[in-house]
C-alpha positions as a printed Julia matrix, in Angstrom:
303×3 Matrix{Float64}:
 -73.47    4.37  35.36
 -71.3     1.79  37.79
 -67.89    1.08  36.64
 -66.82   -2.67  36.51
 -63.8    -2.96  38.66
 -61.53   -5.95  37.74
 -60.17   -7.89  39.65
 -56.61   -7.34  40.75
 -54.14   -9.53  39.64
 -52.51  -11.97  41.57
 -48.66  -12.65  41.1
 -49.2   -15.8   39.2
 -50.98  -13.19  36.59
 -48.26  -10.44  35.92
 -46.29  -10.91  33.08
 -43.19  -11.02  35.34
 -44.77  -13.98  37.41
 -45.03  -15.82  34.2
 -41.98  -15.05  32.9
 -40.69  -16.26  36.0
 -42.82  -19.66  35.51
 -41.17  -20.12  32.45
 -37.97  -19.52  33.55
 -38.61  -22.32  36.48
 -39.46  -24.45  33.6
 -36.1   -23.81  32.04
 -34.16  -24.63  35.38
 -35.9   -27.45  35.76
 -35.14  -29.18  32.34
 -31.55  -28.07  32.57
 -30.87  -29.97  35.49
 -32.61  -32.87  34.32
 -30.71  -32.76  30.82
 -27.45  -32.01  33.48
 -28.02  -35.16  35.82
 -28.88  -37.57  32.33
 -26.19  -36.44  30.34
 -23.74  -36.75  33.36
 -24.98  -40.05  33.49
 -23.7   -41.1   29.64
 -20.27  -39.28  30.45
 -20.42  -41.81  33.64
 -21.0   -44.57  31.14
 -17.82  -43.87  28.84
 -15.91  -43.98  31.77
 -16.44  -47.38  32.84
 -14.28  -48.87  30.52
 -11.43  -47.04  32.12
 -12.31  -46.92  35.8
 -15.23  -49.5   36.0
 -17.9   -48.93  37.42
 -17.0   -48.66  40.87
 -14.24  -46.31  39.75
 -16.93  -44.0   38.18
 -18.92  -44.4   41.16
 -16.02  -43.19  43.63
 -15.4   -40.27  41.11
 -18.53  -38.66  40.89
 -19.08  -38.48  44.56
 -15.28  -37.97  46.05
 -15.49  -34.71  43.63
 -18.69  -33.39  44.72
 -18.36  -33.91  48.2
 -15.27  -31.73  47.7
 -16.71  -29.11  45.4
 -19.61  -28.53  47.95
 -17.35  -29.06  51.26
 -15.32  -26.12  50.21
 -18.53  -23.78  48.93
 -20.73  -24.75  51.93
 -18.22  -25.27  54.5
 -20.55  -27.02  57.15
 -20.46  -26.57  60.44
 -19.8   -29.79  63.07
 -21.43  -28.99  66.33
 -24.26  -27.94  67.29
 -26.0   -31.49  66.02
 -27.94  -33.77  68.11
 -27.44  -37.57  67.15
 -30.97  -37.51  65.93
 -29.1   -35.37  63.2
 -26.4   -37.29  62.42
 -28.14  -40.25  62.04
 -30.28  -38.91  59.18
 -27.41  -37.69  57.71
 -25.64  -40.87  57.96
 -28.6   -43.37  56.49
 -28.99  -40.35  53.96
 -25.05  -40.94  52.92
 -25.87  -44.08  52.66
 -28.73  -44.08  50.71
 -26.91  -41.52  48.11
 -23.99  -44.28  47.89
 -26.37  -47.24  47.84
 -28.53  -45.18  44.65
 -25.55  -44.04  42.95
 -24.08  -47.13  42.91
 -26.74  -49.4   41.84
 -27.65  -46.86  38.89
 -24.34  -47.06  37.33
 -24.13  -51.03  37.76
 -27.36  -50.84  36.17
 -26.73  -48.8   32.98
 -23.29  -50.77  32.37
 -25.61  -53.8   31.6
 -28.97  -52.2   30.02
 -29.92  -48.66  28.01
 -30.02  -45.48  29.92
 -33.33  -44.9   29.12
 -34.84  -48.06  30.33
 -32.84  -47.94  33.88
 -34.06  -44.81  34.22
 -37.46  -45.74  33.59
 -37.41  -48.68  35.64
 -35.8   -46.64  39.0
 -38.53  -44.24  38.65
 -40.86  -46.48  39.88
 -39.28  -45.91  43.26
 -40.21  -42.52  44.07
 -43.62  -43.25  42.12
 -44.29  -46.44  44.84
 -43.22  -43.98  47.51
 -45.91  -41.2   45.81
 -48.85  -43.63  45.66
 -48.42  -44.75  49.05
 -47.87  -41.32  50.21
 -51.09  -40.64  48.69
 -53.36  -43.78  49.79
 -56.15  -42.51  47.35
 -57.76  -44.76  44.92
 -56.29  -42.88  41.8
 -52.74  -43.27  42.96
 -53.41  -47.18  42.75
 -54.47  -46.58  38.85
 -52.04  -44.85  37.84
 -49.75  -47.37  39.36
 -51.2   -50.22  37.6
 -50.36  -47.99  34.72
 -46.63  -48.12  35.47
 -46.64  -52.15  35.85
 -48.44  -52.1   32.32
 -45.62  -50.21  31.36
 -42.93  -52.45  32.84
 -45.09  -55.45  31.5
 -44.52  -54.0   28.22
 -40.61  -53.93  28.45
 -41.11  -57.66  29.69
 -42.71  -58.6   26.43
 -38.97  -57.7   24.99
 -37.78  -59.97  27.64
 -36.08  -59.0   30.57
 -33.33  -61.4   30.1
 -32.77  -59.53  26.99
 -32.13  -56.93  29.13
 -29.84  -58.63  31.26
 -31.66  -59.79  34.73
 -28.97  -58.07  36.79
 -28.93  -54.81  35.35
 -33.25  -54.93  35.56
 -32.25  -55.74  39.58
 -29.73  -53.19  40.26
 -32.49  -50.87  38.84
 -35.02  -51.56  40.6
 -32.59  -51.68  43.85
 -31.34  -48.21  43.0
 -35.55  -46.96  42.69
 -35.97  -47.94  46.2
 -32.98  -46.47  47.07
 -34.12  -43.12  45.46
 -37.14  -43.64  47.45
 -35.07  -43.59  50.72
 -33.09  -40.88  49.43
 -36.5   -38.79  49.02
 -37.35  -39.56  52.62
 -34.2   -38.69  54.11
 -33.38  -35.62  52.01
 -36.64  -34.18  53.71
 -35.19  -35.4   57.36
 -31.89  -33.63  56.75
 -33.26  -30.72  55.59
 -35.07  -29.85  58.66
 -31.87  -30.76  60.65
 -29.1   -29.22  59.04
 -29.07  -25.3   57.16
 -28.15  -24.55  53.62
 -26.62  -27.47  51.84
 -24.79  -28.3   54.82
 -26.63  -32.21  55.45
 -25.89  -32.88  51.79
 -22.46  -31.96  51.86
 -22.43  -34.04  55.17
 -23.77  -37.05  53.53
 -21.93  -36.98  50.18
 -18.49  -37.4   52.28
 -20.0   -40.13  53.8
 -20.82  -41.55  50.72
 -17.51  -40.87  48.87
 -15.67  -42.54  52.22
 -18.25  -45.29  52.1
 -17.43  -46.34  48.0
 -14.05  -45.19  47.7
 -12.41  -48.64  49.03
 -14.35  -50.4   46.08
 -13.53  -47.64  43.86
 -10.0   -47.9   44.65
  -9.82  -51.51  43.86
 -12.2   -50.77  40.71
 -10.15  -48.38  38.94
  -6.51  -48.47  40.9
  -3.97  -45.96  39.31
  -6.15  -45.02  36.35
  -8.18  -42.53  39.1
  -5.2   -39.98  39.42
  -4.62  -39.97  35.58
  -5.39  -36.47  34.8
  -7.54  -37.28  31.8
  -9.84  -39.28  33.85
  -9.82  -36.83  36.59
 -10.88  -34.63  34.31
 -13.96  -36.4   32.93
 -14.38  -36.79  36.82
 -15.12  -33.48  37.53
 -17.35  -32.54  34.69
 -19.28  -35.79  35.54
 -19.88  -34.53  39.2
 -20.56  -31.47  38.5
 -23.15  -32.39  35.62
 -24.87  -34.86  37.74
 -24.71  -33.29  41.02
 -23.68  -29.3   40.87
 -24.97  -27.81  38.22
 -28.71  -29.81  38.65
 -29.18  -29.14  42.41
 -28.11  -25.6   42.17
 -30.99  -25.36  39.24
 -33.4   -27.18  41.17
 -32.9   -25.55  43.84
 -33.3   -22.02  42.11
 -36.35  -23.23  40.68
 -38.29  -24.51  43.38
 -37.75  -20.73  44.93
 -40.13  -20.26  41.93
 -42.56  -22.65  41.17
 -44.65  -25.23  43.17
 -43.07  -28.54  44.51
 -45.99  -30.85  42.41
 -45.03  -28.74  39.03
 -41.37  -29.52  39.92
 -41.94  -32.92  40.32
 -44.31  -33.17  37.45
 -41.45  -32.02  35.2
 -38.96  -34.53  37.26
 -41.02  -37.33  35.5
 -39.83  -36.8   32.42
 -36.29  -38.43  33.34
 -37.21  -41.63  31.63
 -37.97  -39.58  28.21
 -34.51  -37.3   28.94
 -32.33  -40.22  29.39
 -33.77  -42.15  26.63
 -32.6   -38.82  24.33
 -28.78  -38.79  26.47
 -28.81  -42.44  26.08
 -29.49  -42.29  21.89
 -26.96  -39.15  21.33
 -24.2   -39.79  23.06
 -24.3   -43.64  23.88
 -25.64  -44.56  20.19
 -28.31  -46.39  22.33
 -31.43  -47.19  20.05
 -34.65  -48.5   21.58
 -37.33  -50.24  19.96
 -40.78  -48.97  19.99
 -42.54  -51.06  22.18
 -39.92  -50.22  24.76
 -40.42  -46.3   23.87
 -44.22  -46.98  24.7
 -43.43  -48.56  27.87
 -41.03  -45.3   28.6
 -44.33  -42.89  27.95
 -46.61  -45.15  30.35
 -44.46  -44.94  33.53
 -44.07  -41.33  32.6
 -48.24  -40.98  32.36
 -48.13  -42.48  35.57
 -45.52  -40.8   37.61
 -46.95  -37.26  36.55
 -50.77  -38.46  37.27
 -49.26  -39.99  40.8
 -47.84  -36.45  41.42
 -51.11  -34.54  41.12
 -53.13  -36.95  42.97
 -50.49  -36.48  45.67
 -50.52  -32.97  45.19
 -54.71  -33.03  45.15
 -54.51  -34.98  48.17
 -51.89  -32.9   50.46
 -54.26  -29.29  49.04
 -57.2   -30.97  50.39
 -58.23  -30.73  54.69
 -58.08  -33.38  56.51
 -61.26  -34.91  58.38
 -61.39  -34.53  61.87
């Protein structure tokens, strides 16, 4: 009689590998509930700071908090180096503050739904496969949708700043990849988030004046940076030590859905369902964009 030998398992089979999956998962969401939620405490500051006030806040603080954990190193850069970090500073102060100009003037939810379509435009081009061009038709059905409401309903300048702060999430995406390979640790991001507080804080200054150094304020401050930008890229970054970049960005499209929730508790922001549909399409279309890209970069190349 011949014994059946089965097959040994891999590590995605042991129990601790999945256990490990799951926790990935849980990283994952948390920073995403983190960076959304951060986002509503942003909101309830405007009134006090405005918006460029906010903006100067959130990024004067965490280029602080990660300045003094990272403590980056200045030479030893080529100016091939610095110049990614600089158009990456840029880009973070160009996103950041488009995002909050945009959800002073529409819901959360729908700004975030609308600057997804950034990194999803970068994905399908990215992918330059037939299926990435459906599913992106399947995001402009989706922004069709919240058109039916009527933009203007909206307010037309908070639909631009948007869109403007998707393409600069796109750039951000681009950059973050260039830094990366140029700088160790978290030292380019700590880099570039100076930049970026420098860059805003004149604005900021005139934004919110005195009311910046009032300790209450400074207060929210701090939780708001490190909600939208400690906390979530220390848990992203612990999770994609454990899972695959296209399941992390799969479960990245499900901002929209995560800001619509932040947006509803803690901004009393109600959307109507057509709008909720339109929310579910880009999200059907930014996780089927992922896994063509994802399809596509698995597959060889012909020669």
């Amino acid at each position: 009689m011949t014994e059946t030998l089965l097959p040994t398992p891999t590590p995605a089979d042991t129990p601790s590998a999945r256990r490990g999956g799951v926790a990935a998962v849980g990283l994952v969401l948390g920073g995403a509930l983190s960076v959304q939620f951060g986002s509503a405490v942003a909101a309830l500051l405007f009134p006090r700071t405005g918006v460029a006030g906010a903006v100067t806040l959130r990024l004067t603080i965490s280029a602080l908090l990660l300045l003094v954990v990272c403590r980056p190193r200045l030479r030893g850069y080529d100016r091939s180096a610095w110049l990614a970090a600089g158009a990456f500073g840029l880009a973070l102060a160009g996103m950041n503050s488009l995002f909050y100009q945009a959800i002073e003037r529409i819901p959360l939810g729908l700004t975030v739904t609308l600057e997804v379509l950034g990194p999803l435009a970068l994905s399908v081009f990215s992918a330059r496969r037939l299926a990435s061009w459906g599913w992106a038709g399947l995001a402009l059905t989706g922004v069709a949708l919240l058109g039916q409401g009527g933009f203007d309903r909206l307010n037309p300048a908070g639909v631009a700043f948007a869109f403007g702060a998707g393409a600069m999430w796109a750039a951000y995406i681009v950059l973050s990849a260039r830094v990366g390979g140029r700088f160790p640790g978290a030292d380019g991001l700590a880099l570039a988030l100076t930049l970026a507080a420098l860059v805003t804080l004149p604005l900021g200054i005139v934004d919110g004046g005195a009311v910046l150094l009032d300790p209450r304020v400074l207060a929210l401050g701090t939780v708001l940076a490190v909600l939208a930008s400690g906390l979530p890229y220390t848990l992203e970054l612990l999770a994609l030590r454990r899972m695959p970049t296209a399941t992390f960005a799969v479960l990245m499209s499900l901002g929209p859905a995560i800001a619509t929730l932040a947006g509803w508790l803690v901004l009393r922001q109600a959307l109507t369902l057509l709008e909720c549909a339109a929310i579910v399409l880009v999200i059907a279309a930014s996780i089927g964009a992922v896994r063509v890209n994802a399809a596509t970069a698995g597959r060889p190349r012909r020669r």
